[in-house]
N, C-alpha and C positions, 0 to 999 in steps of 0.2 A: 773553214780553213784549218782548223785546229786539229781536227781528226783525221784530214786530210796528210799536215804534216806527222801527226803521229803515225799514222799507218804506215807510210812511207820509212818513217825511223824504224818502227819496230818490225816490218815485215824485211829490212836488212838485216835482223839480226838473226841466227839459229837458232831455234827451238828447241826446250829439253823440258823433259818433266818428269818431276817424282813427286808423289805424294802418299797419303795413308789413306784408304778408303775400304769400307764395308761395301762386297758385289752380289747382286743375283744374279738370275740365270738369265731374265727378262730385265730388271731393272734395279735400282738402289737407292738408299738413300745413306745420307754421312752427316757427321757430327764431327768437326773437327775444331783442333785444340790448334792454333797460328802461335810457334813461338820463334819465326825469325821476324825481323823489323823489315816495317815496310821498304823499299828502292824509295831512291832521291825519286827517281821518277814516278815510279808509282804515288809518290804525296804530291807530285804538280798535277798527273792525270785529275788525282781526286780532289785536288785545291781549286785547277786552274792556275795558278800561279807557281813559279819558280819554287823548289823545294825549301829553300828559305823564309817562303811568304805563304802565308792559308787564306789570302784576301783577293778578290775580283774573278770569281771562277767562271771560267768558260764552260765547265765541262760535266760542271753540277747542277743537279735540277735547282730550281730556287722556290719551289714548293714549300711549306709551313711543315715542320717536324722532320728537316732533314739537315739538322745540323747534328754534326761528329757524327762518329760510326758504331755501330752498335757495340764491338768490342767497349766502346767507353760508356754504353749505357746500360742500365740497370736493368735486370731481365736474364732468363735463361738462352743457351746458345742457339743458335739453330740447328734444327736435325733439319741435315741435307739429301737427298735422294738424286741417283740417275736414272732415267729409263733410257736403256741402249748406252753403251763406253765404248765410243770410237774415239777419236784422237783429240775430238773436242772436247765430249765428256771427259775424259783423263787429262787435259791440259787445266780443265775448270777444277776439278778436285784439287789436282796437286797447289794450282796458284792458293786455291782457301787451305789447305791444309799446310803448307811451306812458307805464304808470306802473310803473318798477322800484324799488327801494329803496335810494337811494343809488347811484344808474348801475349797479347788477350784474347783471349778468344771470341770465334766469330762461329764455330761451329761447333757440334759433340759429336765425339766418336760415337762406335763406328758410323763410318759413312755406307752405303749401301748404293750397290749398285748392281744392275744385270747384269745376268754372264753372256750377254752380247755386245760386243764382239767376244766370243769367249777366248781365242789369243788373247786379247787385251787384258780383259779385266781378270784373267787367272796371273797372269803377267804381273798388274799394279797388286793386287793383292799380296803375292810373295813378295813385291819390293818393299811392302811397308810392315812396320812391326805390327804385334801380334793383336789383335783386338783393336787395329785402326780403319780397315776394313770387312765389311760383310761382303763377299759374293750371294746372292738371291736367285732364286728359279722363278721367280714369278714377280711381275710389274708390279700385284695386288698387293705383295708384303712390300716393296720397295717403298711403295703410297702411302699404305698402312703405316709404315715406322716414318715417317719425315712430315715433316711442316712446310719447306720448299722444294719443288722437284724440279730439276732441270729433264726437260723431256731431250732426247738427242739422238733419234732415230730419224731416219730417211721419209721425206713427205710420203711417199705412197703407203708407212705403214705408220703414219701418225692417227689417224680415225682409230682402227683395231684397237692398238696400246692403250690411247685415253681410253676409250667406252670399254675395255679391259678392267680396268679401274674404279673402286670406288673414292669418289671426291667428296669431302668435306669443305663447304663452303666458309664455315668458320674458324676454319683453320689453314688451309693448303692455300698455296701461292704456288701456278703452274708456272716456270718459264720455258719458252719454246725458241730451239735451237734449228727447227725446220725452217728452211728458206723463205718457203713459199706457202705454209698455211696463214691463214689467215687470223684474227684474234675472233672473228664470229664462228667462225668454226669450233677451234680453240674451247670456245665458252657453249657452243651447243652440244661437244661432244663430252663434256667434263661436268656442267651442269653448273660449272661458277660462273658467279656473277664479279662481273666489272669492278675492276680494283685487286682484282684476286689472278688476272691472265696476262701475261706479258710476251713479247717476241726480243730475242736477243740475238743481237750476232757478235764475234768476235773472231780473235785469231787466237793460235796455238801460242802466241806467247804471254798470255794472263797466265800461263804457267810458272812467270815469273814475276807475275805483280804488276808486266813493264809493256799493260799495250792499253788501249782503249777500245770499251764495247758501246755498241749501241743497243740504247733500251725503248722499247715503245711496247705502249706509250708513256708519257709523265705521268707517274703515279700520284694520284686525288687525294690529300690528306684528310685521312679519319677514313679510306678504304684500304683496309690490309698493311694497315700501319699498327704499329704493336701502343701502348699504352703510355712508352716511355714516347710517342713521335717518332719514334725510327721505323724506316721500310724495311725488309730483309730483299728486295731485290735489290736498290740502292746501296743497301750497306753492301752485301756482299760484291757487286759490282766494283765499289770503291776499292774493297779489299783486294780485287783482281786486277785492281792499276788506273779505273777510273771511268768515268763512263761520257756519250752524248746521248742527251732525250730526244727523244723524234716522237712528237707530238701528233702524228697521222703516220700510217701506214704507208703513205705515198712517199710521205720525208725520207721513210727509215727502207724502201725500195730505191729510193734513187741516190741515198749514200753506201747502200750498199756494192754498187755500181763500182764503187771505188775499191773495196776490197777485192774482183776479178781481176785488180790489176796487181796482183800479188804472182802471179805464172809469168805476166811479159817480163818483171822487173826480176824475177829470179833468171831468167831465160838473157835478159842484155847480162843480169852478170855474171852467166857463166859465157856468155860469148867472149866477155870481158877476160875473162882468166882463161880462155882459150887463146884465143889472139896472146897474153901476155907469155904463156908456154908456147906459141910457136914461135915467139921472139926469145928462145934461150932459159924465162924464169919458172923455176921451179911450179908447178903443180899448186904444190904446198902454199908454199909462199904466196905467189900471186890469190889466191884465195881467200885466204886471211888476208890481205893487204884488200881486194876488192869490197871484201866484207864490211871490213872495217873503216875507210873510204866512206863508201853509198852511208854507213850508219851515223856517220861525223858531221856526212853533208845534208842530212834529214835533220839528225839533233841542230843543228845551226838553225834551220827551218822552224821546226816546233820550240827552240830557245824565242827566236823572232814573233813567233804567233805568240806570244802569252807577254813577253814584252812592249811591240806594239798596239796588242789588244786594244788599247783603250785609246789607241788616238789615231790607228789606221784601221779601215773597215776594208773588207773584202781580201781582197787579194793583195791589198798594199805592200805588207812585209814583204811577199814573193817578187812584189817587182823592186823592191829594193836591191834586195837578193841579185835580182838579174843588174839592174842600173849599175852594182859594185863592180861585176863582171869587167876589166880589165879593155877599153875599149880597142880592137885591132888584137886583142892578146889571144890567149890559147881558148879558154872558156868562153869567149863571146865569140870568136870565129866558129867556134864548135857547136853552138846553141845557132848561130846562123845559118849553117851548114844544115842541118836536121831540120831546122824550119822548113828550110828550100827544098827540102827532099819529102817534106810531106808528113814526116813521122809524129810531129805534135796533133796533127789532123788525125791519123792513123788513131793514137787516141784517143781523142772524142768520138771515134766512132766503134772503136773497141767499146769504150762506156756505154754510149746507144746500144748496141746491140746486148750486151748485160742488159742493160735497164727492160728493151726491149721481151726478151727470156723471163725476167722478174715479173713483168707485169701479164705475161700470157699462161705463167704458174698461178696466177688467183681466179678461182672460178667463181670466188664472194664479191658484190660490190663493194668496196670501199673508203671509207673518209679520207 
């Protein structure tokens, strides 16, 4: 329910990003220096708890050597890599290179990345000062120069890219930003072993510190944890606003289910600010006013989920949520209204059908 209300917050918000990053032409790696302070929100994602509180985390793995974030522990930064810089690649750079915690660093320049998309990653390059990113012609140096790579090219040409590569099992932490490969594939095509391969998903706005990703699986303490107990996928996770472990592949498939729903909910609101412009209000206006609405009405949600945490299980907060609902008044007539029209049904079957898609992309059996 946690991630559920985050998404929903942060997928009302617009998306921007800037960062510093090193790019290839094929892929990259980055080392970046974090000197703006983390968002209130970003310290609850990675607390679990209201930004005032660092106790009862929902959203933290609770694995052995994963307390604070590497900026606060002893050790050299990570050198970061992209292979492929589309919108995702470029929203993860900038979130680790723009929001650190307390100016510490979490990565070392330059960061490297492919020059694919080459618009893109010619683009972040000139945005950032001089010597904060590499553009790269080749995957092999991206690899070569970093310790974590985020892979972030499209399934069909994930196979090619890794066995492109050479991997260092005592060193390299792959994370994989493809939907639909699997972590066996993952680790036959790269040659690491377990502890060393992850699947992440996220939105475009960890470019602000201010969303929540999912990672799988929970990472094994004493595999690819550094010597001080910190992970570099966890930490850096943290640093991008916060994360949920999804323990099996199946978990972290059927929560993803929930981020498809980021196209209906942009789509109601721009019908929304359609409808409010053919009643007379500005364009402008109603847009920002929608915007900022849907994002007041999720934060109230995700405030709810980390407050009742510990004495409402499931879904409780949300039916709170709804029981306040004014009975006869405008909001409960209107949640009545939609019910009877089918549209809550609408999606759960919107999510089926994701899920469905999800599960017909894995050609591996798995956990």
């Amino acid at each position: 329910q946690v991630f559920l209300a985050a998404f929903l917050a942060l997928s009302a918000v617009s998306t921007a990003a800037s960062t510093v990053v090193n790019i290839s032409t094929e892929a990259g790696f980055a080392g970046l220096t974090l000197t703006e302070p983390m968002t209130a929100s970003a310290r609850r994602f990675s607390s679990g708890a209201p930004a005032e509180s660092s106790s009862n985390s929902a959203l933290r793995s609770t694995t052995a050597g994963d307390e604070g974030s590497e900026a606060d522990a002893e050790g050299s930064p990570y050198r970061v890599g992209f292979l492929g810089f589309g919108t995702i690649a470029r929203s993860i750079a900038s979130g680790l290179l723009n929001n650190g915690d307390g100016g510490k660093s979490l990565v070392r320049t330059p960061v490297q990345i492919t020059r694919r998309s080459r618009a893109l990653s010619s683009e972040f390059a000139a945005s950032q000062p001089e010597g904060v990113v590499s553009v790269l012609d080749s995957n092999a140096e991206v690899v070569d120069g970093s310790d974590v790579v985020f892979l972030c090219v499209l399934p069909q040409h994930v196979e090619e890219v890794v066995k492109g590569a050479t991997w260092d099992e005592g060193r390299h932490v792959l994370v994989s930003l493809a939907s639909t490969t699997t972590l066996e594939e993952l680790r036959e095509w790269s040659g690491l072993p377990e502890g060393r391969v992850f699947r992440m998903i996220c939105l475009p706005r960890v470019s602000k510190a201010d969303s929540v990703s999912l990672v799988c699986p929970v990472p094994t303490p004493g595999l690819g944890t550094r010597s001080d107990g910190t992970h570099p996928v966890l930490s850096l996770c943290r640093a991008l606003g916060g994360y949920v472990p999804c323990s099996t592949q199946k978990d972290l498939r059927t929560m993803m289910a929930v981020t498809g729903l980021m196209g209906p909910l942009y789509g109601i609101m721009h019908r929304n600010v359609k409808w409010l412009a053919e009643r007379g209000i500005p364009e402008d206006d109603a847009g920002k006013f929608v915007a900022g609405m849907y994002t007041s009405m999720a934060g109230d949600a995700l405030d709810r989920s980390d407050s009742n945490s510990a004495e409402v299980g499931g879904t409780g907060f949300l039916d709170d949520l709804i029981e306040e609902q004014t009975e006869g008044g405008l909001n409960e007539g209107a949640l009545r209204y939609i019910k009877g029209e089918g549209v809550l049904d609408a999606y759960d079957e919107a999510m089926s059908r994701i899920l469905t898609r999800l599960e017909g992309g894995n050609k591996a059996k798995e956990p």
